[in-house]
N, C-alpha and C positions, 0 to 999 in steps of 0.2 A: 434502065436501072430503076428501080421501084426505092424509094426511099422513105421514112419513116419520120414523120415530124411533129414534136410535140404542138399539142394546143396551144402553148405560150407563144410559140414561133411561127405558125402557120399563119399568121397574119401580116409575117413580114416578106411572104413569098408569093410571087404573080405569078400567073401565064412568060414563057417566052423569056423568063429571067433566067442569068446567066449563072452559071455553078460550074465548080469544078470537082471531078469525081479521084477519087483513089482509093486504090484495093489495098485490104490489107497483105495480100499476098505480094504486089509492087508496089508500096509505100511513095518510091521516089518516082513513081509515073505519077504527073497529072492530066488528066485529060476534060479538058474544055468541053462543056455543055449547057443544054437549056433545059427549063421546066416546060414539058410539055402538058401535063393534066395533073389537076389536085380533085383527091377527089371529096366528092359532098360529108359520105357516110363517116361518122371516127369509128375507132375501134379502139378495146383497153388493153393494153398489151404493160403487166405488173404492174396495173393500179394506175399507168400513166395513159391520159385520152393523146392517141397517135393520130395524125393523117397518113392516109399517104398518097405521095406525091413520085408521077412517070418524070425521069428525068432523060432525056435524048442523049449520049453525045454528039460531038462533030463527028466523030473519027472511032471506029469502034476496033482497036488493038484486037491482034490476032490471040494475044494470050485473057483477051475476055470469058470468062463461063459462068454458065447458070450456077446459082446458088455464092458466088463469091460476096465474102462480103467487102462492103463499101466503106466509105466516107464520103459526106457530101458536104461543099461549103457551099452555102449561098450568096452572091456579090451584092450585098443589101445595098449599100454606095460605095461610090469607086473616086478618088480626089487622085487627082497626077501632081508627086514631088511634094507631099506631105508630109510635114517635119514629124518622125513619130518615136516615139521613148515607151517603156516598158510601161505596164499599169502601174505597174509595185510604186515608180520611182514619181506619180503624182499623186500628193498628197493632199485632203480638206478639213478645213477648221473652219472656225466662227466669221473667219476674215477671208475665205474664199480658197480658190485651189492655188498650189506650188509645189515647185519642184525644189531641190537640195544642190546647189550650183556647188562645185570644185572648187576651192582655191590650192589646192596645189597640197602634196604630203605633208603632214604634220597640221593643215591649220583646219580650224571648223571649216563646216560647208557653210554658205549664204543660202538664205529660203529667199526665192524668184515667183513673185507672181504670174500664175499662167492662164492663158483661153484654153480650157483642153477641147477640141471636136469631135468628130466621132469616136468609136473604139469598138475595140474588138473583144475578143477573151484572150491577147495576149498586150497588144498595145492602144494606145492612145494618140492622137494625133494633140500637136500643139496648136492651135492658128496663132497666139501671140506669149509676146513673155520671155520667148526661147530662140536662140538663134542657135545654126545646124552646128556652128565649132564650138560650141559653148559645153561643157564635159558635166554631167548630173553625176549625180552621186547616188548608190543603191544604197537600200538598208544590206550590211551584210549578216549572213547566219553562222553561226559555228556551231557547229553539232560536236559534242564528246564520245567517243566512241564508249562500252564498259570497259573498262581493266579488267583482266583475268590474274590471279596471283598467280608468281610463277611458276613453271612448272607444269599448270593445269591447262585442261582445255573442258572450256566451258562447254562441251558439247558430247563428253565422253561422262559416264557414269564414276561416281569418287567412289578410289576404294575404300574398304573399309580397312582401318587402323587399330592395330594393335598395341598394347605396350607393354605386354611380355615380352621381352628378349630371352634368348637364349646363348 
């Protein structure tokens, strides 16, 4: 698998590092691999300088084919039993990073001073601050859908109205 890696992030990828590949045609396969060659030259592919980088699997699935595309995640570092919470729900200010602690329906949250450690682009690890039973709180979103007056549908052409009667 030939993969494509911006110039931001080619510097966080070795020889022999470990990835995992997925097709967008089997999403819920993953299959276990290494970087075997990055190579020297970039290339600008829309304006963006790319590498790219041979990725091996272990195990090459019968329903592999040329030209399929990929997904490749790279195992930058790897922690066993790492307490981890969503990005959204660590917050930073003037006084350092926190999370929004639960006190239970109806009453405010409490703001809990945290260590956040690594993260990713969807969570963040704690190392302190936080314990695993301890319930955070999200910001939540409520989106309004539009109203359509009744009758209509926003998606058909209005007729046009008359007010002659006969």
């Amino acid at each position: 698998v030939r993969a494509q890696v911006d110039e931001t992030d080619i510097g966080k990828v070795k020889l022999n590092q470990s990835a995992v590949v997925s097709l967008d045609a089997y999403p819920d396969i993953k299959i276990n691999a290494a970087v075997e060659h990055i190579y020297y030259e970039s290339q600008t592919v829309n304006n963006v300088t790319i590498y790219n980088v041979d990725i091996i699997p272990e195990k090459v699935p019968d329903f592999f084919r040329s030209g399929m595309n990929a997904n490749i995640d790279f195992l930058i570092e790897k922690k066993e039993n790492a307490l981890l919470v969503p990005n959204e729900a660590v917050h930073k200010d003037k006084d350092g990073n926190y999370v929004l602690l639960s006190q239970g329906a109806g009453k405010e949250p409490v703001r809990q001073a945290v260590t956040p450690g690594i993260s990713d682009d969807k969570n963040t690890e704690i190392v302190s601050g936080l314990a695993a039973e301890q319930k955070i709180v999200l910001k939540s979103q409520k989106y309004a859908l539009p109203s359509a007056a009744s009758g209509t549908n926003p998606f058909l052409p209005s007729r046009a109205r008359s007010s002659n009667r006969r």
